[in-house]
C-alpha positions in Angstrom: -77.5 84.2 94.9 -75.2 81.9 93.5 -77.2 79.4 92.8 -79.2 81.6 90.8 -76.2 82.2 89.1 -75.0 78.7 88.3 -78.4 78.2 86.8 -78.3 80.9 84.2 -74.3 79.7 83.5 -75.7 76.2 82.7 -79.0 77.6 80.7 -76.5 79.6 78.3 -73.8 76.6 78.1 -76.8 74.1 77.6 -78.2 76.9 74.6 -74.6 77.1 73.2 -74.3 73.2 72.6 -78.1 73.3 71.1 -76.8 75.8 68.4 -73.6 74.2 67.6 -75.3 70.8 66.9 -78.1 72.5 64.8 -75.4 74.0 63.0 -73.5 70.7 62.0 -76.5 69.3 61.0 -77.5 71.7 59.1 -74.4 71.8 57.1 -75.1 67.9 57.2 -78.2 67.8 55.3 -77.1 70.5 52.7 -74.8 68.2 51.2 -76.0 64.8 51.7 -77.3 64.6 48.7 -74.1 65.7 46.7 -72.9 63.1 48.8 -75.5 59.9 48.0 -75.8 61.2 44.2 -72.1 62.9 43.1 -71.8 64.2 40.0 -69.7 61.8 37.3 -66.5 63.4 36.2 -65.1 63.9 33.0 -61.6 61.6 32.4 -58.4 63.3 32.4 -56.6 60.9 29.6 -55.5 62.1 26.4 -55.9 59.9 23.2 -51.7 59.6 23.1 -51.9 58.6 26.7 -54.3 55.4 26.3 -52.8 54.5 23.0 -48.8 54.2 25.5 -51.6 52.5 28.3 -52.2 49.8 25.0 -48.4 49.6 24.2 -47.3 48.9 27.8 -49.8 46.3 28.0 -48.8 44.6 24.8 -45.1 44.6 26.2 -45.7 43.2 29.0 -47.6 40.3 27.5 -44.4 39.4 25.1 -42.4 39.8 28.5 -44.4 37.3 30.3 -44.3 34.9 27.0 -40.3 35.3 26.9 -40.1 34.4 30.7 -42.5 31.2 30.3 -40.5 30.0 27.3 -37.2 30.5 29.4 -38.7 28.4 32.7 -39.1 25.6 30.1 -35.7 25.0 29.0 -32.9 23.5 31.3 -30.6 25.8 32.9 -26.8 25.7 31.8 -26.0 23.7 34.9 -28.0 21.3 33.9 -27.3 20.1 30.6 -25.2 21.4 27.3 -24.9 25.1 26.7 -25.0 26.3 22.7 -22.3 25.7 20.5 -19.9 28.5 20.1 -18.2 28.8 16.2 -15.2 30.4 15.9 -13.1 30.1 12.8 -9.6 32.3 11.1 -7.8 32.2 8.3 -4.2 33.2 7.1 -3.1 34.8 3.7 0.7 35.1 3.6 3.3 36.6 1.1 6.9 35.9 1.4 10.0 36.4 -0.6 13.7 35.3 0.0 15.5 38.9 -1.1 18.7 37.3 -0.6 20.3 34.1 0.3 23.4 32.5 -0.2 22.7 28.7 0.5 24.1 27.3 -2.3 27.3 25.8 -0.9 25.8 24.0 1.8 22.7 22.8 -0.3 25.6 21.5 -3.1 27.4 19.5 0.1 23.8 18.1 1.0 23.3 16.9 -2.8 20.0 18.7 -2.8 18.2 21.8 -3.8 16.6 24.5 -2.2 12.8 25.5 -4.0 12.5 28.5 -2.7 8.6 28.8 -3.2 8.0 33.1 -3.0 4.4 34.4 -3.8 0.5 34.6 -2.5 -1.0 32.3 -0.9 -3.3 31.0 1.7 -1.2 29.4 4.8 -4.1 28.0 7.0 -7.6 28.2 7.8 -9.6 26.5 11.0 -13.1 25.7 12.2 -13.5 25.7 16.1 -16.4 24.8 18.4 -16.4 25.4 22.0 -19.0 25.0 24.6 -19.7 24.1 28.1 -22.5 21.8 30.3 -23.6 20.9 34.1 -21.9 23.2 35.5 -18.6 22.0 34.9 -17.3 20.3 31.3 -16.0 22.2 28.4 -15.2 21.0 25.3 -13.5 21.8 22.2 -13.6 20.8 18.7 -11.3 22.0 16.0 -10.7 21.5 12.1 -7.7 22.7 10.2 -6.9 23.5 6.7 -2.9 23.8 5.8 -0.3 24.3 3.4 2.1 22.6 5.2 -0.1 19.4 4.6 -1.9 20.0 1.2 -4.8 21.6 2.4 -5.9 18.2 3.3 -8.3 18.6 7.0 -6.6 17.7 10.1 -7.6 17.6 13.7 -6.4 20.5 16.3 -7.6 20.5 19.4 -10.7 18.0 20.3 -10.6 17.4 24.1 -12.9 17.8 27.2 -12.2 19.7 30.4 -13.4 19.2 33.9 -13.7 21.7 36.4 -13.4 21.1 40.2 -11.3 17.7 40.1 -10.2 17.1 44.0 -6.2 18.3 44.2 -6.1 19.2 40.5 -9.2 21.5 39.8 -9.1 21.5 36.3 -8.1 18.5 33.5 -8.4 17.9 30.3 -9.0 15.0 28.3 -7.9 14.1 24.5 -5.9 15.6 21.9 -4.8 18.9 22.6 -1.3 21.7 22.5 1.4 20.6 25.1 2.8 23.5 26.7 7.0 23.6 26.8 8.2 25.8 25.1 7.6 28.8 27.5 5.6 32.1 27.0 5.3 32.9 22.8 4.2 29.4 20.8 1.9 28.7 23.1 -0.3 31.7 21.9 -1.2 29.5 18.8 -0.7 31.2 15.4 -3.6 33.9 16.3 -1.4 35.5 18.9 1.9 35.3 17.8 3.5 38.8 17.6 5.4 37.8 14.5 4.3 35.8 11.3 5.3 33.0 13.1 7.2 32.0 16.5 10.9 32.3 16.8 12.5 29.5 15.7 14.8 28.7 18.6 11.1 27.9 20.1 9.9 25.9 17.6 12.8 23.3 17.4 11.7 20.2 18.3 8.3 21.3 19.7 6.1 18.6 20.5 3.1 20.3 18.9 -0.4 18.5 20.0 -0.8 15.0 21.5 -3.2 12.8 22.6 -3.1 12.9 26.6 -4.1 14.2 29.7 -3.5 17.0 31.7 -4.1 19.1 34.5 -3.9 22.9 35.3 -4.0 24.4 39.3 -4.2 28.1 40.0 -3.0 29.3 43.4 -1.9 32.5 45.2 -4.9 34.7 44.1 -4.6 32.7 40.1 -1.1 34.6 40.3 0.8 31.2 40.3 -0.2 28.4 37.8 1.2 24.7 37.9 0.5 22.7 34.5 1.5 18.9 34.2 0.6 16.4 31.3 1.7 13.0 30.2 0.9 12.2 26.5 1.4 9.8 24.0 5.0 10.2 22.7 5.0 7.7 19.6 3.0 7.7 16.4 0.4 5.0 16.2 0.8 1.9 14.6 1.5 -1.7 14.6 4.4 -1.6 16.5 3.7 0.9 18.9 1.7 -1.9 20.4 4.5 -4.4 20.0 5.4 -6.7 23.6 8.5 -5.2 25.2 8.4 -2.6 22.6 9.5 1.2 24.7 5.1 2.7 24.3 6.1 5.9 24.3 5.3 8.1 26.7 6.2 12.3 27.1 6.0 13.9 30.7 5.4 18.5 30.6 5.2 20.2 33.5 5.2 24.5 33.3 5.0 26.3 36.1 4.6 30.5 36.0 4.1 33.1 38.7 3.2 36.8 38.3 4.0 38.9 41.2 2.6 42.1 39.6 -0.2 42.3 37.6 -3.0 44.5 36.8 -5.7 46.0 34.3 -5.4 42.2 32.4 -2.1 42.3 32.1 -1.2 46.2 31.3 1.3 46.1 34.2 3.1 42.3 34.4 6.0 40.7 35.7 6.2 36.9 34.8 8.7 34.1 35.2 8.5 30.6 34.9 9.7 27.4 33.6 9.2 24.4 31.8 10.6 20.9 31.5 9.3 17.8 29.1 10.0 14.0 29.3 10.0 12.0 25.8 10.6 8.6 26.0 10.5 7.0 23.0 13.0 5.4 20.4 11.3 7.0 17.1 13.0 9.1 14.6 13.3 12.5 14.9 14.3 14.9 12.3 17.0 17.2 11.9 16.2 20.8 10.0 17.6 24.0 10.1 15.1 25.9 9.1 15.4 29.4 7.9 14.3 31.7 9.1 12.2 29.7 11.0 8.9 28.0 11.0 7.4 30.0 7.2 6.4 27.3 5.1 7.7 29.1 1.6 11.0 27.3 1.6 12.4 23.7 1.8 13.8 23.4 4.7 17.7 22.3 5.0 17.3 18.5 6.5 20.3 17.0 7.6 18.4 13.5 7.9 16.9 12.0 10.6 18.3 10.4 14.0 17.3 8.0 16.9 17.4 8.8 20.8 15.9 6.4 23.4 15.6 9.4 25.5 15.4 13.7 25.3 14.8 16.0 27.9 13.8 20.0 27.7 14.6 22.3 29.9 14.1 26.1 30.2 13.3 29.2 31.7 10.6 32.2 30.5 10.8 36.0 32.0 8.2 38.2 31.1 7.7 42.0 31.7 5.0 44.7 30.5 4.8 48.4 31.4 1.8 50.0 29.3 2.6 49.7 25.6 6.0 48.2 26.4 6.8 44.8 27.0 9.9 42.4 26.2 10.2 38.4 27.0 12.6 36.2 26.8 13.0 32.1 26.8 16.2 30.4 27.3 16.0 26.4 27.3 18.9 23.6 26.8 17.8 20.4 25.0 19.4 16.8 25.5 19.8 13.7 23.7 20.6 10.3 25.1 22.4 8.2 22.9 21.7 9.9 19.4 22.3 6.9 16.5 20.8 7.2 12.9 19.1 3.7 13.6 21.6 2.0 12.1 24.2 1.2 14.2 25.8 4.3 13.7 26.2 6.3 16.8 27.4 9.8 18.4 26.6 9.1 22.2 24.7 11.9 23.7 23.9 15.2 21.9 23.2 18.7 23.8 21.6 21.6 21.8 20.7 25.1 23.4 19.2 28.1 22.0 16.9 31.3 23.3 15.2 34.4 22.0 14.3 37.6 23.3 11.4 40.3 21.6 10.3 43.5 22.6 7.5 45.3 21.0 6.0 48.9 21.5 2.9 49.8 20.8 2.7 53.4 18.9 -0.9 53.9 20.0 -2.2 55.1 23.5 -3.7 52.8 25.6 -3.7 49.8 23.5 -1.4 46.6 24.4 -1.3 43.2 24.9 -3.6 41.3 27.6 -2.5 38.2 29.1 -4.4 35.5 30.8 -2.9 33.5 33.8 -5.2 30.8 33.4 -3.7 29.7 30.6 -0.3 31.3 30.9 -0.2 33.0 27.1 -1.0 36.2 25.3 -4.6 37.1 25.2 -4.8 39.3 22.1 -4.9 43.0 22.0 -8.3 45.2 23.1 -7.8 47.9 20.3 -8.9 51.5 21.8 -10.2 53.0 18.5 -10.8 50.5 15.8 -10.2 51.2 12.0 -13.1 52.2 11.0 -14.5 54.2 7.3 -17.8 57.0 7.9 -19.3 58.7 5.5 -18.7 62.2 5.4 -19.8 63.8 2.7 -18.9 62.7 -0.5 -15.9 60.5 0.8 -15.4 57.8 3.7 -12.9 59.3 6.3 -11.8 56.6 9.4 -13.0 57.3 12.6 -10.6 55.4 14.5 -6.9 54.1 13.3 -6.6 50.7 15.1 -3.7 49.9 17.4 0.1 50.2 15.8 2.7 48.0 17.2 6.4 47.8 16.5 8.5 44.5 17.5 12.2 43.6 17.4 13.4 39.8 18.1 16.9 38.2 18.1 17.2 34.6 18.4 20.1 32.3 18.3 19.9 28.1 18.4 23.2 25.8 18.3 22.5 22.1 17.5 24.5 19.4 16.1 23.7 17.7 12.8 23.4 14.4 11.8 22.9 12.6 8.4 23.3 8.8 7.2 25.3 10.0 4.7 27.9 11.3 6.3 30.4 9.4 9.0 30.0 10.0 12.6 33.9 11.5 12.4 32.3 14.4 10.6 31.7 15.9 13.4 28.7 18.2 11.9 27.6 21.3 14.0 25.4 24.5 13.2 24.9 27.2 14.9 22.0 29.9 14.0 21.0 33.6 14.5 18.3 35.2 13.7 17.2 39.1 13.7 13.8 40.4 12.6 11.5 43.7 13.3 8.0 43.8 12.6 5.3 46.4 12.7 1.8 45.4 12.9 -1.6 46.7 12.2 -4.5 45.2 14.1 -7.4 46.8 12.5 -9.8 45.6 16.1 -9.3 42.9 17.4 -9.8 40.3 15.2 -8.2 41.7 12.1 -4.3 41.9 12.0 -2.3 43.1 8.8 1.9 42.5 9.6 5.0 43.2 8.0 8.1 41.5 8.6 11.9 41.2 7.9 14.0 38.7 8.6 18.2 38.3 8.6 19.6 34.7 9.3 23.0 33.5 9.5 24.6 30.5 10.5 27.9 29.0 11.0 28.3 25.7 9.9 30.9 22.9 10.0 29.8 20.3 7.8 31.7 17.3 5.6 35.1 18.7 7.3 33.8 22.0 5.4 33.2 25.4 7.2 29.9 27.2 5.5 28.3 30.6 6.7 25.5 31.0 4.6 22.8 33.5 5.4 19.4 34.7 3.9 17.4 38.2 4.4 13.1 37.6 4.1 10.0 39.8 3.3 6.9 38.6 4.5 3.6 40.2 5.2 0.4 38.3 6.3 -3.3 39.0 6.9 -5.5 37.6 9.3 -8.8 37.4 10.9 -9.4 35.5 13.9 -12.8 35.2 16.0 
C-alpha cells in the first residue's frame, strides 16, 4: 500500500516538472524571434541637443591644442618668466602762501626763486621679472625735475633666493634702507607729497652694492644688511691710498602683532649706517622739506672722514588708525670745509611722528614685512561713474584718509664764507595735515599744508624765519 502510494506521488511530481519546462519553453520560442530580429528604435536627441554634442566637441579640441602648446614651452623654473611693465607719473602744484626768508637769504648773499605753479615732478618705467626658480630682477627708468627731465637709473639689480645663511640678496644698484619706516615706501607710498624732512636729511638714496634680507620668527622679524659704494665714481676714487669709500646699513624690524596684511600691527625697529668716505657733503635746510618748487637754503658744503646714523622706528595700526614715529641722531667726525678750516665733530638729531585716519570703512594701509614698508592701500569701493539715466552717478567713492605730521630736525651749519667762530646752528619744525583721495588703488589725488619755522643763529645774527605751503599732487602708480 505504500508503495503504491509513492508511485503515484512520483508520477504527479514527475508530470508537474514536464509542464513547467513545456511552459518555459513555450514562452521561449514566442519571443525568440523579437529577440534575434529586434525592432530599430527611433533616437531620442533633439536638433539643440546634437548641435551642444558639436560645440562640446569643438571645445575640447581647442583645449587639447592649448594644453600641447603649453607642454612645449619651458616651465618658469626653468628659464625667464615674462616681463612685467609697470610705470607712474606725478603732477604737482605748489605755492609758498607766506614766507619770511628774506633776512636770512640777505645774510647768505643769495636769493630765494621761489618757483610756484603746474608741473610734472617725475615719471618712471619699471620692469620686473623672475627665472629658474629663484632670480628676480628689476630694471627701472626715471624722468625728473629735480634733474631736467634728463633719464636716470633707479633701481637695476638682481636678487637670489635661497643663498645658505642669508636667503635672499641682491645685486646692483638699488634703495638703501636707513632711514626707518616712511622713505622707504618710495614716492608711490608716501602718505604725504613727500617724506618728512627730518627723514630725508642726509639720506643716502640708491647705491651700487650688495645686500642681503633674512626673515625669521614666522617672517615676523626681518634682518637687512648692505655695504655699498659710498663715493662718486671717478679718477680719484681709484687713486693708491686714496679712503675707496665704502657705507655699511643694517635695519632690523619685528612685528609682534600682525594680521589681515597689516590691518592690526605693532612694529619697532632700528637702523644704523656706516659712511666712510672723505667726499663733500652738502648742507641745506630745506623748507619744508624735500618739494622741489623752491631753492633750497645751502649753507655750503663740508668734509667728514667719517658719519654714522643711528635711530629707532615704532609703528602701530588698529583698523583705519595708525601713527609712526622715527627718532635718529646723526654724527660727524671731524667736519672741515676742505680747506683747512675745521669744527671738530658735529652731532645733528631730528624725528617725526604722523598719524593718519582713514574716513572710509574698511580701507587702510597694508604693510609687507618682507620688505619692511607700506604696501599701498586695497580701496573697498573704488570711484567709479555708471550710467544712470541721462547722467553718470559713482558707484563707489574710493577710500578718504586724513593725516597730521610734526617733525623737528637740529643741525649745525657750515659755510666757507663764514669763520668757524660763527658758530652757526639751526634748528627746524615742521607741521603739516593732509587729506587724501585714492580713487583705487593706483590713483591718488592729495592735498597738503605745510607750516615751517626755524630758529637760527647765523653771522652772530639770530633769524626765525618761517614759511606756510599749498601743495596738491596727482598720481597714478601701477
Amino acid at each position: 500500500m505504500q508503495n503504491a502510494a509513492k508511485r503515484i506521488v512520483g508520477s504527479v511530481a514527475m508530470l508537474l516538472c514536464l509542464a513547467g519546462t513545456w511552459n518555459a519553453y513555450s514562452q521561449y520560442a514566442s519571443h525568440g524571434v523579437a529577440y534575434q530580429n529586434p525592432v530599430p528604435q527611433a533616437s531620442t536627441y533633439s536638433a539643440l541637443e546634437a548641435n551642444r554634442l558639436d560645440e562640446l566637441s569643438a571645445e575640447i579640441a581647442a583645449l587639447r591644442s592649448q594644453l600641447a602648446q603649453k607642454a612645449d614651452k619651458p616651465s618658469a623654473g626653468k628659464g625667464w618668466s615674462s616681463p612685467k611693465f609697470g610705470d607712474r607719473f606725478f603732477m604737482d602744484y605748489v605755492t609758498a602762501m607766506d614766507q619770511d626768508w628774506d633776512g636770512l637769504d640777505a645774510a647768505m648773499g643769495r636769493n630765494v626763486n621761489t618757483q610756484n605753479g603746474l608741473g610734472f615732478r617725475e615719471a618712471r618705467i619699471t620692469m620686473t621679472g623672475t627665472g629658474y626658480g629663484f632670480l628676480d630682477y628689476k630694471f627701472e627708468l626715471g624722468f625728473e625735475k629735480s634733474s631736467q627731465y634728463n633719464p636716470s637709473y633707479k633701481d637695476i639689480f638682481v636678487g637670489i633666493q635661497n643663498v645658505p645663511f642669508l636667503e635672499y640678496v641682491r645685486v646692483g644698484h638699488q634703495y638703501v634702507e636707513d632711514a626707518g619706516s616712511e622713505i622707504c615706501n618710495g614716492t608711490t607710498n608716501y602718505t604725504f607729497m613727500e617724506a618728512p624732512a627730518p627723514a630725508g636729511q642726509h639720506f643716502t638714496a640708491r647705491r651700487l652694492g650688495v645686500s642681503s634680507r633674512h626673515l625669521f620668527a614666522d617672517d615676523r622679524a626681518r634682518l637687512f644688511m648692505g655695504i655699498y659704494d659710498a663715493t662718486n665714481i671717478g679718477d680719484i676714487h681709484y687713486m693708491k691710498d686714496d679712503n675707496q669709500g665704502v657705507m655699511l646699513n643694517t635695519r632690523f624690524t619685528f612685528a609682534p602683532a600682525y594680521c589681515q596684511e597689516g590691518r592690526q600691527l605693532f612694529l619697532y625697529g632700528a637702523y644704523y649706517n656706516y659712511v666712510n668716505s672723505d667726499g663733500p657733503r652738502a648742507l641745506a635746510l630745506n623748507r619744508p622739506g624735500g618739494w622741489d618748487v623752491y631753492d633750497p637754503s645751502s649753507f655750503g658744503s663740508f668734509y667728514s672722514d667719517q658719519y654714522q646714523k643711528a635711530g629707532f622706528e615704532v609703528v602701530y595700526q588698529s583698523g583705519r588708525f595708525s601713527v609712526q614715529t622715527d627718532l635718529f641722531l646723526q654724527h660727524y667726525a671731524d667736519v672741515n670745509n676742505g680747506t683747512g678750516v675745521s669744527i671738530g665733530n658735529q652731532t645733528n638729531y631730528g624725528g617725526f611722528v604722523m598719524a593718519r585716519l582713514f574716513l572710509t570703512r574698511d580701507d587702510y594701509r597694508k604693510y609687507n614685512l618682507k620688505s619692511a614698508c607700506w604696501d599701498g592701500v586695497d580701496v573697498s569701493c573704488p570711484f567709479h561713474l555708471v550710467k544712470r539715466g541721462d547722467v553718470n552717478c559713482p558707484s563707489g567713492y574710493g577710500a578718504w584718509e586724513m593725516a597730521a605730521m610734526y617733525g623737528f630736525y637740529d643741525m649745525f651749519l657750515f659755510s666757507t664764507a663764514i669763520p668757524a667762530a660763527a658758530d652757526a646752528q639751526s634748528t627746524n619744525h615742521q607741521v603739516g595735515v593732509a587729506l587724501n583721495w585714492y580713487w583705487n588703488q593706483h590713483v591718488k589725488w592729495a592735498v597738503n599744508y605745510f607750516h615751517d619755522m626755524s630758529d637760527t643763529r647765523y653771522a652772530g645774527n639770530f633769524y626765525v624765519p618761517n614759511g606756510d605751503y599749498f601743495g596738491m599732487t596727482f598720481s597714478v602708480a601701477f
